[in-house]
C-alpha positions as CSV (number, residue, x, y, z in Angstrom):
1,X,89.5,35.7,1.8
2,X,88.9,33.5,4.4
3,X,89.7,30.1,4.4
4,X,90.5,27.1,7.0
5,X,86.9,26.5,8.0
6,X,85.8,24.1,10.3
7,X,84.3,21.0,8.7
8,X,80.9,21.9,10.2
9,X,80.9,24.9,8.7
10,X,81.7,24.2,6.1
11,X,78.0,23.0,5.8
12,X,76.7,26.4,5.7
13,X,79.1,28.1,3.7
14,X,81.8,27.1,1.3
15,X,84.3,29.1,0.4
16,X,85.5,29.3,-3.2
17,X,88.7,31.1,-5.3
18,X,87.1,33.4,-7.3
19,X,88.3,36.5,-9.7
20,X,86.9,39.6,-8.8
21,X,83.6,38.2,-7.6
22,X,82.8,37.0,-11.4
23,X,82.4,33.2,-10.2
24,X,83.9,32.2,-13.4
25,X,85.7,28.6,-14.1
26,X,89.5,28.7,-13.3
27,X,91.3,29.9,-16.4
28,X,93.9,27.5,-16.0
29,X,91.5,24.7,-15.9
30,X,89.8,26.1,-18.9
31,X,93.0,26.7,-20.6
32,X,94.3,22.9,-19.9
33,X,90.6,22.1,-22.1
34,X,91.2,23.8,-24.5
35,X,94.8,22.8,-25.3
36,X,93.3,18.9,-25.2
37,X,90.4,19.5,-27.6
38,X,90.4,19.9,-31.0
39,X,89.5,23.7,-31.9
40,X,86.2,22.9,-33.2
41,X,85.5,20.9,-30.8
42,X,86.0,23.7,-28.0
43,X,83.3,25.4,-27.5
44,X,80.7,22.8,-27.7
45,X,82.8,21.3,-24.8
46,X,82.1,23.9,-22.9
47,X,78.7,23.7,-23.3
48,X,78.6,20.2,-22.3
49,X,80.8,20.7,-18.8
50,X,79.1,23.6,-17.4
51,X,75.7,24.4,-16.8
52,X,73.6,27.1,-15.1
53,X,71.9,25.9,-11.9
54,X,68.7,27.4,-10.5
55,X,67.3,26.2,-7.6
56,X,63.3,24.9,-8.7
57,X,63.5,22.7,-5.4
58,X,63.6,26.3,-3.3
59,X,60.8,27.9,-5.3
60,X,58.6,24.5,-4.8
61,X,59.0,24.5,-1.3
62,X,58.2,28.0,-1.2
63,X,54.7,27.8,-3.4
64,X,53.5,25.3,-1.0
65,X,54.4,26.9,2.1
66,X,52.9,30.2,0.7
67,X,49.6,27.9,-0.4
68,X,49.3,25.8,3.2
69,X,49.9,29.5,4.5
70,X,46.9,30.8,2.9
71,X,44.5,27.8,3.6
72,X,45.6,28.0,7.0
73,X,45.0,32.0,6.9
74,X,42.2,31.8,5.8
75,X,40.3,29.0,8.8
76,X,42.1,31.2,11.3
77,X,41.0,34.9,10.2
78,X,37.5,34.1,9.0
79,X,35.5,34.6,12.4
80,X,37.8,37.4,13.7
81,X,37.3,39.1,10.2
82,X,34.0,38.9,10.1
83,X,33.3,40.3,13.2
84,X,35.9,43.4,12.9
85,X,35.8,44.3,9.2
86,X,32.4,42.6,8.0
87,X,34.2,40.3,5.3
88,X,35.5,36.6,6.5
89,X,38.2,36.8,3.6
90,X,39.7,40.4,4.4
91,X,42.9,39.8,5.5
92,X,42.9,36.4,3.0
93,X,42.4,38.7,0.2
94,X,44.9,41.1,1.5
95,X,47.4,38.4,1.6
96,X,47.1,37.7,-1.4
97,X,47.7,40.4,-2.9
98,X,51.2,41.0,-1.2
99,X,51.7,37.6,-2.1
100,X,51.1,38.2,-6.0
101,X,53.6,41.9,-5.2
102,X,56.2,39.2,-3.4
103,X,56.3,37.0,-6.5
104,X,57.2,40.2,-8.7
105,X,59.9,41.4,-6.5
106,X,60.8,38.1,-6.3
107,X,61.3,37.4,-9.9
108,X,62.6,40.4,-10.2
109,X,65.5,40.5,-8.0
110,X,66.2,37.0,-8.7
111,X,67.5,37.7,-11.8
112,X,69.6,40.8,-10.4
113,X,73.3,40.0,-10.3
114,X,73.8,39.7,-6.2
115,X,77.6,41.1,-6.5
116,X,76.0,44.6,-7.0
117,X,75.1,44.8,-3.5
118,X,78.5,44.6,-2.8
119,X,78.9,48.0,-3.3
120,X,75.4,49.7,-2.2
121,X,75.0,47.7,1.1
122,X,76.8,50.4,3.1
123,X,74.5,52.7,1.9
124,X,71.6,50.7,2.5
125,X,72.6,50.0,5.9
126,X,72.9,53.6,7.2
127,X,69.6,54.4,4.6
128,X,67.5,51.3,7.4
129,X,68.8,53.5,10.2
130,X,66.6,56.6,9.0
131,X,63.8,54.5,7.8
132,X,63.6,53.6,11.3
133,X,64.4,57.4,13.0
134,X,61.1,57.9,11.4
135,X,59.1,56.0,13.5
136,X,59.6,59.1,15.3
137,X,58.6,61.6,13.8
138,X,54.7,62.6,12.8
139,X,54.7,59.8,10.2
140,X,55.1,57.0,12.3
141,X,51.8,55.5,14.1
142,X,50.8,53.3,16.9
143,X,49.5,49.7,16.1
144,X,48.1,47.8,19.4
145,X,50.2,50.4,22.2
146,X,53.1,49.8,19.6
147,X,55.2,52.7,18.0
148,X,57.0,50.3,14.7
149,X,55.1,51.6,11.9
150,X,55.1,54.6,9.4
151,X,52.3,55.4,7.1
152,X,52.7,55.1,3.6
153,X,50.2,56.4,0.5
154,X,47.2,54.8,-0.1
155,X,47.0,54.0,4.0
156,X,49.9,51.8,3.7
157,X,52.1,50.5,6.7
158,X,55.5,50.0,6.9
159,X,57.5,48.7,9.7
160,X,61.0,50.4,8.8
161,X,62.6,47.0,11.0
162,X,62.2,44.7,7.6
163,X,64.1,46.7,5.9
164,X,66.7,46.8,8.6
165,X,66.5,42.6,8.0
166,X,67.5,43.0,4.4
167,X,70.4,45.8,5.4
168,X,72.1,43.4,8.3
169,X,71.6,40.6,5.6
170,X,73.8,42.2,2.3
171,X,76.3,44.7,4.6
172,X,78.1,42.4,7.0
173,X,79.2,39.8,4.7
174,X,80.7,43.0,2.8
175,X,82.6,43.9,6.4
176,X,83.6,40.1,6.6
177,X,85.0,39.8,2.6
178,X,86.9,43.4,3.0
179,X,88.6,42.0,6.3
180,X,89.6,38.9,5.1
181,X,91.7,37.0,8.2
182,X,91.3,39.5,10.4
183,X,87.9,38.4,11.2
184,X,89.4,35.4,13.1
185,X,90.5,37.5,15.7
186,X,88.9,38.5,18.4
187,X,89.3,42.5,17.3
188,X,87.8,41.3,14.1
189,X,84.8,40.0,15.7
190,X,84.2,43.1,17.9
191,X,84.3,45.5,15.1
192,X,81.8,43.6,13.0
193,X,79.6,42.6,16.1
194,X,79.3,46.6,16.8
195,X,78.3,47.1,12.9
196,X,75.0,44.3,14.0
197,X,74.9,45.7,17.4
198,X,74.1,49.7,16.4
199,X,70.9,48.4,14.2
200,X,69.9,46.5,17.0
201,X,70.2,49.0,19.4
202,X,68.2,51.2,17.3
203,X,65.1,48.8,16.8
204,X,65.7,48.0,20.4
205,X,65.8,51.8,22.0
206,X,63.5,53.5,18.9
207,X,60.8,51.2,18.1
208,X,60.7,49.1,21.6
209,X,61.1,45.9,19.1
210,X,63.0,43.5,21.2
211,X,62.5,40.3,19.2
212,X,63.7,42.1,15.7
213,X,66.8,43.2,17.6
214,X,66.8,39.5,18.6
215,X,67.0,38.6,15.8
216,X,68.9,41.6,13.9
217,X,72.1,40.7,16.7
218,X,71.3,36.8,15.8
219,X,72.1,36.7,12.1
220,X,75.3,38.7,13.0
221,X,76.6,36.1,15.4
222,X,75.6,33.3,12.9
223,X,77.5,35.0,10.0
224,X,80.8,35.0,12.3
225,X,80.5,31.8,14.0
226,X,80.2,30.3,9.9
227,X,83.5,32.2,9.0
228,X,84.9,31.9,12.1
229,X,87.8,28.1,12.6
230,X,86.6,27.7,16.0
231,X,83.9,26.5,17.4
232,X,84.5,26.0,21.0
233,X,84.6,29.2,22.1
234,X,81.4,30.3,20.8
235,X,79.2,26.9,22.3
236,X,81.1,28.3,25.5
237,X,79.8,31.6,25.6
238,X,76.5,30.7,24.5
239,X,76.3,28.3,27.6
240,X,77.6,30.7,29.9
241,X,74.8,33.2,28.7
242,X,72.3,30.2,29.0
243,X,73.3,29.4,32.7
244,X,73.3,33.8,33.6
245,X,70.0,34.1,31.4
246,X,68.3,31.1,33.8
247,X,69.5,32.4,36.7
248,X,68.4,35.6,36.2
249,X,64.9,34.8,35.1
250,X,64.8,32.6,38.5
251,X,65.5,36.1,40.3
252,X,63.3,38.0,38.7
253,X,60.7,36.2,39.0
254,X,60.9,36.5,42.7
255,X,62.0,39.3,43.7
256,X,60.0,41.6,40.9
257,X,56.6,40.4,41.6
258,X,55.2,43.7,41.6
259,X,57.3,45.9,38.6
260,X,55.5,47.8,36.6
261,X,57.5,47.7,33.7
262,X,55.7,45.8,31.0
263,X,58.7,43.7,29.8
264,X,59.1,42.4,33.3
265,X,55.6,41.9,33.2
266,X,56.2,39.3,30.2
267,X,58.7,37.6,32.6
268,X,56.6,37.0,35.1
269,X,53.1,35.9,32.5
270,X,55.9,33.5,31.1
271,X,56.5,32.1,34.5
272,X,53.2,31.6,35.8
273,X,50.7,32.4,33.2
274,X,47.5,31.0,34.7
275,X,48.3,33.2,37.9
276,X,48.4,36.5,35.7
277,X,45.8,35.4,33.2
278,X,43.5,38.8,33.3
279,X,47.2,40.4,32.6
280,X,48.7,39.3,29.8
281,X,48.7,35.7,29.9
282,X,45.5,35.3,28.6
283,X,46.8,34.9,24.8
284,X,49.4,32.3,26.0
285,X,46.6,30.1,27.9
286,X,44.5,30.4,25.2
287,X,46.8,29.4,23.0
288,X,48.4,26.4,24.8
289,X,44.3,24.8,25.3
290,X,44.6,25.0,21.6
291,X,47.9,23.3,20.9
292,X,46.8,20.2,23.7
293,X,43.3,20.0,22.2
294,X,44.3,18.8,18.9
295,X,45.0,15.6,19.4
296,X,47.7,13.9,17.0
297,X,45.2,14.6,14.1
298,X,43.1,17.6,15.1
299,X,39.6,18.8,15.1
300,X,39.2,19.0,11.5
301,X,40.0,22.2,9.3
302,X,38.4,25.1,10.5
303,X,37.0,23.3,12.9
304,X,39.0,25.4,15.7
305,X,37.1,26.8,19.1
306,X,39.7,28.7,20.4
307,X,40.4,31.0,17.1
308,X,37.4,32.8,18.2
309,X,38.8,33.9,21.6
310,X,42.7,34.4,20.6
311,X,43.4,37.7,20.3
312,X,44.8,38.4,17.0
313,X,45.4,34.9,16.0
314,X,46.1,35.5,13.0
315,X,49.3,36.8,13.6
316,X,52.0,35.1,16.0
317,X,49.5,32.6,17.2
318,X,48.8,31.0,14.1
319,X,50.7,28.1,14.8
320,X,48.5,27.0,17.7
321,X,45.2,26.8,15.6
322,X,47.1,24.7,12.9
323,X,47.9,22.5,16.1
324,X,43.9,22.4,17.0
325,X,42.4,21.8,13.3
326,X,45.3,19.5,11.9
327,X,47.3,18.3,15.0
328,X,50.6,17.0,15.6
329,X,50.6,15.3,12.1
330,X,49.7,18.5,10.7
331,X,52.5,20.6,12.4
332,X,54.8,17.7,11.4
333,X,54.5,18.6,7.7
334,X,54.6,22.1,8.8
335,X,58.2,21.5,10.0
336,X,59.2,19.4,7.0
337,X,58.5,22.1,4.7
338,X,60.3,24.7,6.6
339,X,63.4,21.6,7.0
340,X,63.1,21.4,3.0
341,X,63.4,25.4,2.7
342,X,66.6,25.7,4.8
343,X,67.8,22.9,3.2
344,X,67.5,24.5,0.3
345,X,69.2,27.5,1.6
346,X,72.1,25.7,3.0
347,X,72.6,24.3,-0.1
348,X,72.8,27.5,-2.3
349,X,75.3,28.6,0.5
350,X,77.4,25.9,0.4
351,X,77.8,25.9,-3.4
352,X,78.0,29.6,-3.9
353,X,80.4,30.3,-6.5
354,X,82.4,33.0,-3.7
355,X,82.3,33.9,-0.3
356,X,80.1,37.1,-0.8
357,X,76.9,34.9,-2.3
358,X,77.5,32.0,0.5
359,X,77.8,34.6,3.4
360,X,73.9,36.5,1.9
361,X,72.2,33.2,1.7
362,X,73.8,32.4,5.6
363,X,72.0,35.3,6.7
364,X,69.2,34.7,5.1
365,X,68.9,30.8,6.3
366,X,69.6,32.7,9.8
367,X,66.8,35.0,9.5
368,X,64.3,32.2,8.8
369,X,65.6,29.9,11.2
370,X,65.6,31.9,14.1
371,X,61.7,33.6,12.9
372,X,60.6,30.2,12.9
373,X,62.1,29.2,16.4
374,X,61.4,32.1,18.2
375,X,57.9,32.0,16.9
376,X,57.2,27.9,18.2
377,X,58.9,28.7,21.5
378,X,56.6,31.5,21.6
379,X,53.2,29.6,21.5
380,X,54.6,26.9,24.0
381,X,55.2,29.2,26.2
382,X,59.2,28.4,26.1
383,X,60.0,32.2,26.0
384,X,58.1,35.0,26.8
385,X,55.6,36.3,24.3
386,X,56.8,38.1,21.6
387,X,56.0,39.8,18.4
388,X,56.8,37.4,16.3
389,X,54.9,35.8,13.1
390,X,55.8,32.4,11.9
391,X,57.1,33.4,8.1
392,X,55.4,32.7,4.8
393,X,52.3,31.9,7.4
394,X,51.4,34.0,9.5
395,X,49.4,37.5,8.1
396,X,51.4,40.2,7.7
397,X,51.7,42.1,3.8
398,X,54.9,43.9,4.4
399,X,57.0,41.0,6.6
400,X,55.8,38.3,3.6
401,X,57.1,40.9,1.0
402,X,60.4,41.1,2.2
403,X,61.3,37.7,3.3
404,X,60.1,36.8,-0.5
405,X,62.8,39.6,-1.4
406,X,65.2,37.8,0.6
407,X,63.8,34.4,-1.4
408,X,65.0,36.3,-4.8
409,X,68.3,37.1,-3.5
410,X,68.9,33.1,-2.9
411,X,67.5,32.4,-6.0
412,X,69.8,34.9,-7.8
413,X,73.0,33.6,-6.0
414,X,71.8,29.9,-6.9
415,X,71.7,31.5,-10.5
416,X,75.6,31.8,-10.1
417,X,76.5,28.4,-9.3
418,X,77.6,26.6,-12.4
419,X,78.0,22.6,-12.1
420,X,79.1,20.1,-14.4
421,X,76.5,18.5,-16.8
């Protein structure tokens, strides 16, 4: 068990004493109430101090999000669909119907008792690993120049990565609850940085997937620094890497003007993408006339230009035709739903009835978080381009399915948490 946490992080994840991961009411406590009650008055006492909680607030936000998601899908796709598959509301319909699978799951695994993971997440873990080994092998297929897929039945894709998500997710808050104070050592950190850096490394080296393995490596650091007493070390490494990271974009950029290699290529659209337009940067201009055309209230829904020239703007570039057709105002709300649903999250996690529940709805809160970034810096043209789709938003069957997975799992840890009436 890990205790002495940092006041700040105490914001993301609470730490409670706990009984075998049952999350039940201190028996001492409970023994004190009954020894003060009359005996048949007990049990109706009990009834009246503790309740079930589940978090309706987290399932609100995430209706509307999924709902402004498909409006938004649908103004976006229409053209593109139209012209490519011959039905304006194919990838709207398809949505859809992940979307009605997602709720299922959801409802599903929200009612599943989370401390079960505990005990299949190592297998899980080294299970995402194969899943994405076969990428390599004759079932996996190329999507856009891209080898991240293997074909399912019933011409079904699946991009072996999402599962990986989930893995990372339920396995290394096991490895930081079975080391207990170790983890505030620096050997402790190592060991479970290595555990997020091998599924990393394969997305990274495997599939060619370098914002997943972003990502992957980014909920693993998030998971220590929350467990973690000190801060200061951490904001100092992650300025150090800022200042080398700057730096060695500024050289790059001059000194590999004519590489070859196609992620040095990104670098260099990043840094000048009107210069390398007819090579990559095209998207990113497109995109950016987009997001300063809108105005503070925008064109008018599905009133967008540039959706017809953006290739596959359904996708990662979503964001910049919600910034055409409702503006500023209309990204605003945008962001105030996605503040409400990690809100939501880091409330779960800071009333988790143990550290197992608070550490899986970290994660998942990290996930999200970082998705959602990434995928904004990405259409300003703050990073490089990447593959990544703004969640619950953005088309994609498989990527909404599992992050409503991960939505369950919240919910059944908010299922957990008992509070007084």
């Amino acid at each position: 068990m890990v205790r002495n946490f940092s006041a700040f992080q105490v914001v993301f994840a609470k730490v409670y004493e706990y009984n075998r991961y049952d999350g039940s009411v201190d028996k001492m406590t409970r023994n004190q109430e009954i020894r003060r009650s009359k005996p048949g008055k007990v049990k109706a006492k009990r009834r009246a101090r503790i309740i079930h909680f589940f978090d309706y607030n987290l399932l609100t936000v995430l209706i509307s999000l999924i709902c402004f998601g498909l409006v938004m899908l649908y103004s976006t796709s229409a053209y593109s669909a139209l012209v490519t598959q011959g039905d304006s509301m194919y990838y709207f319909k398809r949505q859809i119907v992940f979307y009605g699978m997602g709720f299922i799951v959801m409802y599903v695994v929200a009612r599943i008792d989370y401390h079960i993971y505990f005990k299949r997440a190592r297998m899980l873990y080294f299970f995402s690993i194969f899943m994405m080994a076969l990428v390599r092998t004759p079932l996996g297929i190329k999507v856009n120049g891209a080898r991240r897929w293997i074909m399912l039945p019933f011409n079904q894709q699946l991009q072996p990565s999402e599962i990986t998500k989930i893995a990372v997710i339920l396995f290394i808050p096991v490895l930081i609850c079975s080391m207990g104070n170790e983890v505030r050592t620096w050997q402790g950190i190592r060991k479970v940085l290595l555990w997020g850096l091998v599924p990393a490394g394969c997305i990274l080296f495997i599939t060619e997937n370098l914002s997943t393995a972003v990502i992957v490596m980014g909920i693993t650091c998030i998971m220590v620094f929350v467990v973690h007493p000190k801060t200061k070390p951490f904001v100092a490494i992650v300025a150090a890497g800022a200042v080398v990271l700057l730096a060695g974009v500024k050289v790059l950029g001059t000194v590999l003007e004519d590489s070859s290699n196609f992620r040095m290529r990104r670098i260099l659209v990043w840094l000048n993408p009107e210069k390398h337009t007819s090579e990559g940067g095209y998207q990113v201009m497109q995109g950016l006339y987009a997001v300063g055309s809108g105005g503070f209230f925008g064109k008018g829904l599905g009133n967008s230009a540039q959706k017809m020239v953006i290739p596959e703007v359904q996708n990662d570039m979503i964001l910049s035709i919600i910034c055409e057709e409702l503006g500023v105002f209309g990204v605003i709300m945008v962001f105030v739903l996605f503040g409400l649903l990690l809100y939501r999250l880091m409330f779960i996690a800071q009333n988790a009835p143990d550290m197992y529940g608070s550490l899986i709805t970290t994660g998942i809160f990290a996930h999200i978080a970082l998705q959602v970034v990434l995928n904004v810096a990405v259409v300003t043209n703050l990073i490089p381009t990447t593959g990544i789709t703004l969640p619950f938003i953005s088309y994609g069957g498989t990527a909404s399915l599992f992050l409503m997975t991960e939505i369950g799992i919240a919910l059944g840890v908010s299922r957990r948490i008992k509070i007084s009436e």
